[in-house]
C-alpha positions as CSV (number, residue, x, y, z in Angstrom):
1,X,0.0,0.0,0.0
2,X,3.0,2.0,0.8
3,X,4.4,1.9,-2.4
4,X,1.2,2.2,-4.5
5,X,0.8,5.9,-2.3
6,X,4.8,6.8,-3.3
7,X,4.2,5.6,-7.0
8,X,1.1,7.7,-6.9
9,X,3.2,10.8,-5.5
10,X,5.7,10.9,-7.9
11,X,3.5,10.2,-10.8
12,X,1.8,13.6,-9.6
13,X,4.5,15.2,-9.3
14,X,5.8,14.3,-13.3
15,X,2.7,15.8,-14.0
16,X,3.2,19.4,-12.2
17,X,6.8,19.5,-13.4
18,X,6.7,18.5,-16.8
19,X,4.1,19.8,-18.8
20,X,5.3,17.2,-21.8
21,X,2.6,15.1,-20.9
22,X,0.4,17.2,-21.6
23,X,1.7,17.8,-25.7
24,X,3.8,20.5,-24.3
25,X,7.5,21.6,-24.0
26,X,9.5,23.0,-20.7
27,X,10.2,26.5,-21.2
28,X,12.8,28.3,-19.0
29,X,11.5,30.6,-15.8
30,X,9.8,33.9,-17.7
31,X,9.2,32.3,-20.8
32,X,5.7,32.4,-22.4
33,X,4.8,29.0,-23.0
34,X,2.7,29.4,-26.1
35,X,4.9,32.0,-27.9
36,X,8.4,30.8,-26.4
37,X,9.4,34.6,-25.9
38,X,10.4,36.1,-22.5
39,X,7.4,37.4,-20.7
40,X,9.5,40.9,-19.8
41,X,11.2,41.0,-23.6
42,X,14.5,41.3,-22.3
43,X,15.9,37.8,-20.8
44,X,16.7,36.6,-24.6
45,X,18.2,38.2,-28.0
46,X,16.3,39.8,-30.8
47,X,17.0,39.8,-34.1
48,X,15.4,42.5,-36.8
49,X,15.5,41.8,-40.6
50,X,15.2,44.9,-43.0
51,X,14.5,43.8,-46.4
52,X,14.3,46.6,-49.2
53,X,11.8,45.7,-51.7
54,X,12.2,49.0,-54.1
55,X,15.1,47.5,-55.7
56,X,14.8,44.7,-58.9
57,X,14.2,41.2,-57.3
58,X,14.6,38.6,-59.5
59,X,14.0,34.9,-58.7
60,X,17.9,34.1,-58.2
61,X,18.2,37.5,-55.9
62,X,14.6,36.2,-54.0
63,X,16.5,32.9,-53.4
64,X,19.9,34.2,-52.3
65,X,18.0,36.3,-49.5
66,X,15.6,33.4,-48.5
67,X,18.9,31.7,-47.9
68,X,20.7,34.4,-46.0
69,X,17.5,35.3,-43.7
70,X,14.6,32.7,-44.0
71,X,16.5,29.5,-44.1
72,X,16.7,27.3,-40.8
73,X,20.7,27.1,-41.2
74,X,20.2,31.0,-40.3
75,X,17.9,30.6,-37.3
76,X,19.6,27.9,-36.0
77,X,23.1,30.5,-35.3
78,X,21.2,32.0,-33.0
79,X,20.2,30.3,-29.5
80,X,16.9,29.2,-28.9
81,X,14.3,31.2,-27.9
82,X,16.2,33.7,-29.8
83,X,13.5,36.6,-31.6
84,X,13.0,37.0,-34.7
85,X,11.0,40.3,-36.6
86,X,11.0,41.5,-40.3
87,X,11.0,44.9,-41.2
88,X,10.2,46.2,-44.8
89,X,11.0,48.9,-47.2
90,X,9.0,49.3,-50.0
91,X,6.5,52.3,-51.6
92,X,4.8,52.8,-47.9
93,X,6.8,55.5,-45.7
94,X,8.1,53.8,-42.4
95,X,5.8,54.7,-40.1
96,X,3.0,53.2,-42.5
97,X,4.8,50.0,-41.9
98,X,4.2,47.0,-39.3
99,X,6.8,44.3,-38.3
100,X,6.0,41.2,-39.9
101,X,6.3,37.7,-38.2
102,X,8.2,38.7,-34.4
103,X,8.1,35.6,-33.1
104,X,10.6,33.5,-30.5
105,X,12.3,30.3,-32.1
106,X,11.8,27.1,-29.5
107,X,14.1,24.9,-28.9
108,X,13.8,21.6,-31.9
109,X,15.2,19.2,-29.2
110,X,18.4,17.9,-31.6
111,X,20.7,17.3,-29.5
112,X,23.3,16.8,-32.7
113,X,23.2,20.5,-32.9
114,X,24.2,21.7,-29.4
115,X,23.3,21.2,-25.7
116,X,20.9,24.4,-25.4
117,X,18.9,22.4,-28.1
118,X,19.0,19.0,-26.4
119,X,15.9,17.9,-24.4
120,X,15.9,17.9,-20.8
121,X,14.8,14.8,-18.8
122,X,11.6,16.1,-19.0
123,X,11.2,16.7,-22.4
124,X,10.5,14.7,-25.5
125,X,12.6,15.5,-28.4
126,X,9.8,14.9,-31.1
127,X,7.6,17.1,-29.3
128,X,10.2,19.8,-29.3
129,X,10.8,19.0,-33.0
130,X,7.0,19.4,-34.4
131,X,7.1,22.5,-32.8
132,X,9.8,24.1,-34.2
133,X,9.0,22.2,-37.3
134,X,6.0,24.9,-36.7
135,X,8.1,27.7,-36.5
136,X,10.0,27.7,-39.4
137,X,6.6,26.5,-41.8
138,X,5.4,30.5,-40.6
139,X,8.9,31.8,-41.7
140,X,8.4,30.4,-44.9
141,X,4.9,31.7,-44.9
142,X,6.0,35.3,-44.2
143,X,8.9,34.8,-46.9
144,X,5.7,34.1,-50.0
145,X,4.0,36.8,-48.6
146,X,6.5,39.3,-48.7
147,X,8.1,38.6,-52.0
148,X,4.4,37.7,-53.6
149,X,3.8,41.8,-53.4
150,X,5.9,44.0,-55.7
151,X,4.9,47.9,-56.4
152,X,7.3,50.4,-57.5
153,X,8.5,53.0,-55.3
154,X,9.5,56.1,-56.1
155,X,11.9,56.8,-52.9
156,X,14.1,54.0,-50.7
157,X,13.9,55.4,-47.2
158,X,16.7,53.0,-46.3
159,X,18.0,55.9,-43.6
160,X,14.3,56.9,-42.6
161,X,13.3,53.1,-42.1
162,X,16.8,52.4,-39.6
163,X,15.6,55.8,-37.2
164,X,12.5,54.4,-37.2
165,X,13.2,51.4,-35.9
166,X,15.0,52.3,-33.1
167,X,12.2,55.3,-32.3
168,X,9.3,53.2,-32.6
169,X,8.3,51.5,-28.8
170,X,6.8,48.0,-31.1
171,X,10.4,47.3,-31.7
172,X,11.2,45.9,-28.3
173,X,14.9,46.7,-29.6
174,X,16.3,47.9,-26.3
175,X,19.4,47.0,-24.4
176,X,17.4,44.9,-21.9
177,X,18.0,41.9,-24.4
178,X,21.7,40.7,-23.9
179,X,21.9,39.9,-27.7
180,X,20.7,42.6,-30.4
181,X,21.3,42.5,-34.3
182,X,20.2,44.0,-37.0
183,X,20.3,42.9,-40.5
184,X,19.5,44.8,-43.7
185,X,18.9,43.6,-47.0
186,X,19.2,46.3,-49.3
187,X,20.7,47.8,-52.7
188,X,21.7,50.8,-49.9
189,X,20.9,53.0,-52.9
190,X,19.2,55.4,-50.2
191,X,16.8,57.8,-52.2
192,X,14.5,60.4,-50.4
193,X,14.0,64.4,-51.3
194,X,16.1,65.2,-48.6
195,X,18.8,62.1,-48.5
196,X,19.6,60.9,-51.9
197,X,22.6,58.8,-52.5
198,X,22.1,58.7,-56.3
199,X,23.3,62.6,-56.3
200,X,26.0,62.1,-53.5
201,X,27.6,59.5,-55.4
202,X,26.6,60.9,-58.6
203,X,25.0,57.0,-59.3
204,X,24.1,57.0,-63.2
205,X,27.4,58.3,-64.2
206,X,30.4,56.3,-65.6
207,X,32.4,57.7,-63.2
208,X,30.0,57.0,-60.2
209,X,31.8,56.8,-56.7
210,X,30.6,57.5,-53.2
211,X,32.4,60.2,-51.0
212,X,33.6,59.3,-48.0
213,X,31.2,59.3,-45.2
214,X,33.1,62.5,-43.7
215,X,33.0,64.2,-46.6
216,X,29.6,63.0,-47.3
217,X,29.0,64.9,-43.5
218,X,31.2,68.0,-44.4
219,X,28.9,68.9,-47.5
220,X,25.4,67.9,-46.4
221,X,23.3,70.7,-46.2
222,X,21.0,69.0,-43.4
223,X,23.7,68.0,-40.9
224,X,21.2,68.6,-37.7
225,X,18.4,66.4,-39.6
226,X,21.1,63.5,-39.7
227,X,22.2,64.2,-36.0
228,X,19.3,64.3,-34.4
229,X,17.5,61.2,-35.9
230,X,20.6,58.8,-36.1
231,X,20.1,55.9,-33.6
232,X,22.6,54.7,-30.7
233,X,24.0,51.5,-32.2
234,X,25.9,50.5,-28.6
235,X,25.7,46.6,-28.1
236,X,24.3,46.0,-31.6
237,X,25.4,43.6,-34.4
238,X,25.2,45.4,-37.7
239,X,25.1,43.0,-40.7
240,X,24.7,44.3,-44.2
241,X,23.7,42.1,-46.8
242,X,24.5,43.6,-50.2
243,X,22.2,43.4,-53.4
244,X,24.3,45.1,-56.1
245,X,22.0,47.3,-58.6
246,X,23.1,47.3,-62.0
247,X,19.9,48.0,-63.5
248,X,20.4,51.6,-61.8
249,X,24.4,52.1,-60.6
250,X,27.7,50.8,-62.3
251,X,29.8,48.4,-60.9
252,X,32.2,50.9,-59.7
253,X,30.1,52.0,-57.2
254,X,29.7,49.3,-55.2
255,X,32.9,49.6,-52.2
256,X,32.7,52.9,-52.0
257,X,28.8,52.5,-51.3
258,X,29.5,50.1,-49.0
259,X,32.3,52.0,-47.2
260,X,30.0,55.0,-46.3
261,X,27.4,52.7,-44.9
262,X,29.9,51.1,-42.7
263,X,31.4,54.2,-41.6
264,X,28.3,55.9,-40.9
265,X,27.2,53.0,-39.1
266,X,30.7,52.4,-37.1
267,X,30.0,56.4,-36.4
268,X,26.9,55.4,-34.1
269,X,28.8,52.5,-32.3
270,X,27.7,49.6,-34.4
271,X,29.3,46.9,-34.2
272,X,29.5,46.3,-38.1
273,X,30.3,42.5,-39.5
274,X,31.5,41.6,-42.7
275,X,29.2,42.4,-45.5
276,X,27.7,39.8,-47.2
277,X,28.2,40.2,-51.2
278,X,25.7,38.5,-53.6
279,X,27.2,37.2,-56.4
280,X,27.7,38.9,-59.3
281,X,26.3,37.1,-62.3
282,X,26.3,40.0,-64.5
């Protein structure tokens, strides 16, 4: 009788500590169990995705980004639980826009991949598995539905879309999360009235070429606009992913581009990463 009450016991107390049995996965102290993101937003690192639509996407260029920023190989870098939000620029202005997908990655219980995915005792690894499976069937969602809309655009607020980001309270971009990066997907052919890149670097011309970013800064009429709105990259992983534009600029354009984007960002205290080149087929 004595043992039928202690098998009893610890049957119940399975139960109240592991709500596997029920279908569901353990989740660390503070997480949300049914969107796997930290209760408080902060315990846990977020990652934001710009992707610029105004430039020419063809389906090789659609494939190359699904592979740098929609593909489980690049979810998986980052630790479980890890958030993920997409951010776009196309023909609305930024603050006409809405992040797309935000959601927290769970853990997919493979322990071949590394202990923070392994299941605990109390976990079972195919549970874990269909979930995530889950997780990354939305991404792919999100990924048709983004490229399955193309409009012109008329302007690339490239700049106005990064201050936006950072001013905007939906973000949940502070430095309460120990692991912040942001990621943009872009031509960087930045082209509004008041910030155009095409007549700084003179873009259509044989003889195109960037300035550097401080003479870019000595000669801009709008210094104070640039100042005030520029965001406090401290703690941040910047990663620039590079769609060259040959439809619009020559091919001599690209470094120097590049260079003034990474100066301007290293300028705010980015940390800025290698940039990643798509391939030139042309």
């Amino acid at each position: 009788m004595r043992n039928i009450i202690l098998i009893n016991l610890f049957l119940i107390f399975l139960f109240k500590i592991s709500p596997t049995f029920a279908g569901l996965p353990n989740v660390p102290k503070g997480i949300d169990a049914d969107t796997y993101c930290d209760n408080k937003g902060g315990a846990y690192g977020h990652v934001i995705v710009v992707i610029d639509l105004t430039t020419e996407l063809d389906q090789t260029r659609i494939e190359f980004i699904k592979d740098q920023v929609f593909s489980e190989e690049f979810y998986l870098k980052h630790n479980p639980f890890t958030k993920f939000s997409y951010f776009l620029i196309n023909h609305n202005e930024p603050t006409k826009q809405k992040f797309l997908f935000s959601k927290c990655r769970p853990k997919t219980g493979d322990a071949n991949l590394n202990k923070l995915e392994k299941a605990s005792l109390f976990e079972n690894p195919q549970v874990l598995k269909s979930i995530s499976n889950k997780f990354f069937k939305d991404s792919n969602k999100i990924f048709s539905t983004i490229f399955s809309d193309k409009k012109d655009s008329r302007y690339s607020y490239i700049y106005e879309t990064i201050a936006y980001i950072f001013q905007s309270p939906k973000a949940d971009f502070d430095s309460n999360h120990p692991r912040r990066e942001l990621i943009i997907v872009s031509d960087l052919m930045q082209n509004t009235e008041r910030l155009s890149f095409y007549r700084a670097c003179n873009a259509s011309s044989e003889n195109a070429l960037c300035p550097s970013f401080e003479k870019f800064m000595a000669n801009l009429s709008d210094k104070d606009y640039l100042t005030a709105t520029s965001p406090d990259g401290s703690g941040i992983n910047l990663q620039l992913i590079y769609l060259n534009n040959r439809n619009e600029t020559k091919k001599a354009l690209d470094e120097s581009l590049k260079k003034m984007w990474e100066s301007y960002f290293k300028s705010q205290n980015f940390t800025v990463l290698k940039t990643i080149h798509q391939i030139d087929i042309n």
